[in-house]
MARTORKOL-835758 format. One record per residue: residue in three letters; z, y, x of N, C-alpha, C in turn. Coordinates in steps of 0.05 Angstrom, whole numbers, plus 5000, padded with zeros to 4 digits. Atoms other than C-alpha are relative to their C-alpha. Example, Ala and Ser with C-alpha at 12.3 -4.5 7.8 and 13.67 -1.06 7.14 Angstrom:
# MARTORKOL-835758
ALA500049765018515649105246500050245018SER499949764984514349795273501450224985
***
This chain:
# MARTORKOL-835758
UNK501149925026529820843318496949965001UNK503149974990522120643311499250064972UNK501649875026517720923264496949864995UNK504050125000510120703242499750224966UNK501249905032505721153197498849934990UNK502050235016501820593176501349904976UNK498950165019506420163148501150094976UNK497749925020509920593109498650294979UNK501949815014505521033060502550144983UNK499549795016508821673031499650094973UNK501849905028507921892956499950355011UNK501249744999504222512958502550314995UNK496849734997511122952937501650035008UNK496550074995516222582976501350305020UNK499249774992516823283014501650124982UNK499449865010518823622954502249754982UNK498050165008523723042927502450035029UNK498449934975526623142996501750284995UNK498249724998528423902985501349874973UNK498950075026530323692906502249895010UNK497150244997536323132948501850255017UNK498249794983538123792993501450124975UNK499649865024538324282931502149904976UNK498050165015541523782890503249965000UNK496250064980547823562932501550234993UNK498449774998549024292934501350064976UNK499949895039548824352858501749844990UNK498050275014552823712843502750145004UNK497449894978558623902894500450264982UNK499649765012559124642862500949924972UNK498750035032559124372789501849935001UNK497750094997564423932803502550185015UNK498049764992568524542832500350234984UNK501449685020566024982778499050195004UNK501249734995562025342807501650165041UNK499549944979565425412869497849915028UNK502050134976560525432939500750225017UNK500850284998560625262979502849765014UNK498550164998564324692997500449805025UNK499950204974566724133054497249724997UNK501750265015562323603004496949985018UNK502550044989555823793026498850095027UNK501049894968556424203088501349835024UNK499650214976558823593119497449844994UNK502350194995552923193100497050125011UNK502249864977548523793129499350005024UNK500450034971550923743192500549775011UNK500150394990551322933195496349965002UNK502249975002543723103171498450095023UNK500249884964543223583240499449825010UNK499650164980545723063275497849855003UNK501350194996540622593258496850155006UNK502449894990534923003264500550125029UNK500349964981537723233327498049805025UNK500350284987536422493352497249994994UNK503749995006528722573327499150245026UNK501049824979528923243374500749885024UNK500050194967531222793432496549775005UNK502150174992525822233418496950114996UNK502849864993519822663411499450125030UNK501249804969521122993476500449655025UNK500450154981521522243506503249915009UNK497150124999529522153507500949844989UNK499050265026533021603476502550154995UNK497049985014539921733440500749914981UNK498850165016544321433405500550294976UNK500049895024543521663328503250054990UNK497549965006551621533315501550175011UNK499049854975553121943374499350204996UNK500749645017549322533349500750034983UNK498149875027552322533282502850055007UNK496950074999559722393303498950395023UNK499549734983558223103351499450214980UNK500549745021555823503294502249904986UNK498250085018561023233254502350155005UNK498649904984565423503310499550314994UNK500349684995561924213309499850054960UNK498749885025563524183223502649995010UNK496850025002570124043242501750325008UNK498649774993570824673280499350264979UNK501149805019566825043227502850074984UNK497950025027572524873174502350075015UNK496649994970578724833228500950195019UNK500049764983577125413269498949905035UNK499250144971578424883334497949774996UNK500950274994575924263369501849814991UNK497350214995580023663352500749985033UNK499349994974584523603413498849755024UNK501250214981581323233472497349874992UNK502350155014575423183430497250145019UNK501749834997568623343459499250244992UNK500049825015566224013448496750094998UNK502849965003558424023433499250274999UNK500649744986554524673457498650024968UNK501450035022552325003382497149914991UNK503049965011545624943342500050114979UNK501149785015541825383293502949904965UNK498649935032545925143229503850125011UNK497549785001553025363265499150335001UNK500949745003549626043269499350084973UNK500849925024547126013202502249974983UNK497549995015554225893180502850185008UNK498349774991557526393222500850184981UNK499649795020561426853183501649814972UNK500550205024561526303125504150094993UNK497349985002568026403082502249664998UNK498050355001573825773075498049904983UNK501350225012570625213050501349884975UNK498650055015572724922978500749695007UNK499750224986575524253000498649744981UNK500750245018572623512990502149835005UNK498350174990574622843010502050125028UNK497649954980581422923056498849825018UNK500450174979579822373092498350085026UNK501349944972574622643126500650145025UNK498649834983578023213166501549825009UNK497450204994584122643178498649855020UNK500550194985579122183210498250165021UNK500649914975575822733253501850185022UNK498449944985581322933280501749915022UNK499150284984581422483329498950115027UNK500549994973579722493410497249794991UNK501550254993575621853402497850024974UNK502050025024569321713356500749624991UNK500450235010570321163303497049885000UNK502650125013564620663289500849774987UNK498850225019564620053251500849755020UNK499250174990566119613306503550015013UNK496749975001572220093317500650244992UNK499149775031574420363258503250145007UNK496950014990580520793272501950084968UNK498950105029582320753194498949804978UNK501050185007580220163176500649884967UNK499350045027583220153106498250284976UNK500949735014579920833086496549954981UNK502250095017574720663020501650274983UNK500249815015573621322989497350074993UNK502349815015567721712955498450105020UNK501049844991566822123015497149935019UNK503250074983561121713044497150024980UNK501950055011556521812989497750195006UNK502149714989553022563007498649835020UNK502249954976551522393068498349815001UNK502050215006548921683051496750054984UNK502450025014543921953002498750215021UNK500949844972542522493073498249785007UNK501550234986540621853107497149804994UNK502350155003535821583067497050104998UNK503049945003530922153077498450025026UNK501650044976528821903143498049844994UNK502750174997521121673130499349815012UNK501350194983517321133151501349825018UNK499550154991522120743179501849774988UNK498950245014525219963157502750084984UNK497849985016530719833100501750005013UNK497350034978535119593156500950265014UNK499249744989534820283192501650174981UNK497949875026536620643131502649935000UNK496749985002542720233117501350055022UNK498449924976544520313186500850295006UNK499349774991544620953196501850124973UNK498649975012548221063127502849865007UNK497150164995553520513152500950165026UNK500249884973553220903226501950264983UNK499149775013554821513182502650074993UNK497750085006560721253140502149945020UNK498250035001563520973183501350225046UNK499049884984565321573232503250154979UNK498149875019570221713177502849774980UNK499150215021571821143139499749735007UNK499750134983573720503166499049714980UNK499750265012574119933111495649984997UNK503150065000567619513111498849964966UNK500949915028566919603033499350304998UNK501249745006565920323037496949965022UNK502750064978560420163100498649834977UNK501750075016556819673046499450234978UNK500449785009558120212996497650235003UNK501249794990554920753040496849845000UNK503250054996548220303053499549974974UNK501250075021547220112981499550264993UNK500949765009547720822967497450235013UNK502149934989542521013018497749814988UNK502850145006537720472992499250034976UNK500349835021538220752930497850194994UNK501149734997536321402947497049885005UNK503350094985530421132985498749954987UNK501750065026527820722931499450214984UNK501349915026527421262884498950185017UNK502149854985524521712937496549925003UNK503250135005518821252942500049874980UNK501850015024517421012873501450074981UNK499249815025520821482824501949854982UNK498650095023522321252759499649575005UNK501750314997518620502782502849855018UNK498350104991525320462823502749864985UNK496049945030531020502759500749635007UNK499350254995529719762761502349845025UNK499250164983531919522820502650175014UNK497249864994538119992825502549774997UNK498350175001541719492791501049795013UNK499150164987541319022841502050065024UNK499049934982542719432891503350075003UNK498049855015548719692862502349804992UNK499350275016551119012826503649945018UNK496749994989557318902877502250164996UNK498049835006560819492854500949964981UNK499049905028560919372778502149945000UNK497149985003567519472754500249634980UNK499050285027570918742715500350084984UNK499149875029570718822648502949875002UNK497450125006578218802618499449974962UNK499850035026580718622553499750324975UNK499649675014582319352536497450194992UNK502549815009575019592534498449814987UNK502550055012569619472492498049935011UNK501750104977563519082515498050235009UNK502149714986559719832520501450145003UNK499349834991564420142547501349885036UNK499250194967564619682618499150185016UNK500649714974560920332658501250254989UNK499149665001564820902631501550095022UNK498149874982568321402670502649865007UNK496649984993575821292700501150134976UNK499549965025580021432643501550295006UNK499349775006583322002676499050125032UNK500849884983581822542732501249925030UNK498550144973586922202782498449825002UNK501050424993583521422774497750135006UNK502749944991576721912785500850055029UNK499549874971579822262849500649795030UNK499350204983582521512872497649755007UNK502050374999575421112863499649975031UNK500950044978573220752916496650135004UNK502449884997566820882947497849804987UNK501950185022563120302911500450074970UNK499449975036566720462843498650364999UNK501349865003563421202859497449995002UNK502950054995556620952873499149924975UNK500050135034556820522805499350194985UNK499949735029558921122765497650135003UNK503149804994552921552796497649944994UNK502850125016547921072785499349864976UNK499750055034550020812714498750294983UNK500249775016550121512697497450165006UNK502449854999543221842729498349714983UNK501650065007539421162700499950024972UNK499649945025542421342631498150284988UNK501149755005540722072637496849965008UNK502550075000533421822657498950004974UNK500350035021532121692588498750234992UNK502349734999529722352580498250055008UNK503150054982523322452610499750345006UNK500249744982524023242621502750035010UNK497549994974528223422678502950114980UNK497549825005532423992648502249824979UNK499150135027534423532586501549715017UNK499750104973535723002649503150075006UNK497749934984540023422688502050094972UNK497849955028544023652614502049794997UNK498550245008545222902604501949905020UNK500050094982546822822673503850115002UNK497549764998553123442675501649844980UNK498650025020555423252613501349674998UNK499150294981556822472635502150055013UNK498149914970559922772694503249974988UNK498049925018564723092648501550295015UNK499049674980570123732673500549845021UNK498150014968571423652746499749715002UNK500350234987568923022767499850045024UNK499149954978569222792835497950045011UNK502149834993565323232878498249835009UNK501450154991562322662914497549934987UNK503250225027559322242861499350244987UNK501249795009557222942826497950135024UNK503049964982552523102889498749795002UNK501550304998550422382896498150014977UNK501849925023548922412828497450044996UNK502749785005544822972825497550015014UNK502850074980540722792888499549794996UNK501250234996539822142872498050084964UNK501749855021536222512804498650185006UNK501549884992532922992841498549855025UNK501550184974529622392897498249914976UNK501850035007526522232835498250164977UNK501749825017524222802797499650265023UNK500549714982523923292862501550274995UNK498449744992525424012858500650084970UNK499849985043524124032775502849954993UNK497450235024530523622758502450215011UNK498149705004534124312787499350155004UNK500749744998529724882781501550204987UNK498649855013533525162733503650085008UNK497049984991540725132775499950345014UNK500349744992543225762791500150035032UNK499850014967542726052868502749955007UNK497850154988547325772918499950265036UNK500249824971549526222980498549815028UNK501150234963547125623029496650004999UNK502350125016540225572995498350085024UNK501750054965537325933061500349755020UNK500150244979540625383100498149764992UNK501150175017537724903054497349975007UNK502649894997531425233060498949885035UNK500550034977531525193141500349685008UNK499550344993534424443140497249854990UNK502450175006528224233101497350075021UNK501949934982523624623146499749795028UNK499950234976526124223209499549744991UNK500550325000526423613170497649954998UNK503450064997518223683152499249965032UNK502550034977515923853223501849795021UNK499250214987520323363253499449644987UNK499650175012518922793206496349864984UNK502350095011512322823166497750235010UNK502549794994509023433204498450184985UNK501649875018506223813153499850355017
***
């Protein structure tokens, strides 16, 4: 992982667009449960987030490690969070501060299945060996937009470590493109706001859905027509929807009127995924504003502590 703080100039708030993509996720995930928190959605992409900052507390003190290798072990120590257990024959990683801060924590409201399915394994997938190699779901999107708030370092790192991410879970190499486009996303609008909307589209462009005969030429980005074809998108057809629908709700220019347009898109009970994606990929570019107004969340300390480590590990402040 190499870094340079030259090359890579910061906007003056990206700290506080950083907490806004924590804050966010949390808020998305919950709406789309109704209010239920907390959930598998985002407290798996907290501790995929661990993981990777663990790998920053290795290379500051002069260690190398492998970044996939530290997520896939926190991934391990959610698994036992939710599960009670280790997967069998699986490593069993010695805790850190967020299993303590989740001690106690009640059942989790569930997300993607897949994920639990694919860590329930002895062995760590990666994309060279995927051990469900057909698996294109939603569930890579949280932690993708996680991945992209590693600073100062190349586009290629980003998608890697979003594809690194995905694919401890998810095997097919469309959800791994999926997962990076949706990290480069994030990134872009982390560093230039609204100056990014543009170039979403490109990024994005492989997912759009074919128009059919049956729709209308403005109605080629709407929703899935029903709550099952939402629950079955792939992970590109949830990336689409998320970013059709935050550059729509952009249109607004104050947050709260923003995040209004944003819910109400969504619609009831959309899928939790793309409803945190969403929301952080609208709070990377309006910061902590575009959900000051969300109500508290029982994690919001963790939240609170995850951003802490991520500053003094990352931009030092």
């Amino acid at each position: 992982m190499s870094e340079s703080t030259d090359q890579y100039a910061l906007p003056a708030d990206y700290s506080d667009r950083v907490f806004g993509v924590l804050l966010a996720a949390a808020d998305g995930a919950a709406h789309a449960r109704d209010g239920a928190d907390p959930g598998e959605t985002e407290t798996l992409a907290l501790y995929l987030l661990d993981g990777l900052l663990e790998a920053l507390e290795w290379a500051n003190e002069g260690v190398s490690s492998d970044e996939a290798a530290c997520m896939w072990l926190a991934a391990l120590r959610w698994y036992k969070l939710v599960n009670k257990s280790f997967p069998a024959g699986a490593p069993e990683p010695q805790p850190r501060w967020i299993d303590e801060a989740f001690d106690g924590a009640p059942d989790f409201a569930p997300g993607d299945s897949q994920n639990l399915l694919a860590l329930d394994n002895a062995d760590m997938a990666s994309v060279g060996r995927p051990l469900f190699p057909q698996a294109d779901t939603t569930g890579v999107l949280t932690r993708a937009a996680f991945m992209a708030l590693l600073p100062r370092v190349d586009e290629a790192t980003t998608a890697k470590l979003a594809t690194d991410a995905a694919a401890l879970t998810h095997g097919s190499p469309a959800a791994h493109r999926a997962a990076a486009a949706a990290a480069l996303v994030v990134r872009a609008a982390l560093e230039s706001g609204t100056g990014s909307v543009g170039r979403w589209a490109a990024l994005v462009k492989e997912f759009e859905p074919e128009m059919t005969e049956a729709r209308e030429p403005d109605q080629g980005h709407e929703a899935p027509e029903s709550e099952a074809a939402e629950r079955d998108m792939t992970a590109g057809a949830g990336l689409f929807r998320a970013v059709t629908l935050v550059t729509n709700a952009l249109a607004h220019t104050e947050p709260k009127a923003a995040y209004d347009a944003l819910f109400e898109a969504l619609g009831e009970e959309p899928d939790a995924e793309t409803a945190a994606y969403a929301t952080a990929l609208l709070a990377a570019v309006q910061g902590t504003d575009a959900v000051a107004h969300r109500p508290a969340s029982e994690i919001d300390p963790i939240l609170d502590a995850m951003h802490d480590r991520w500053v003094k590990l990352t931009v030092g402040e």
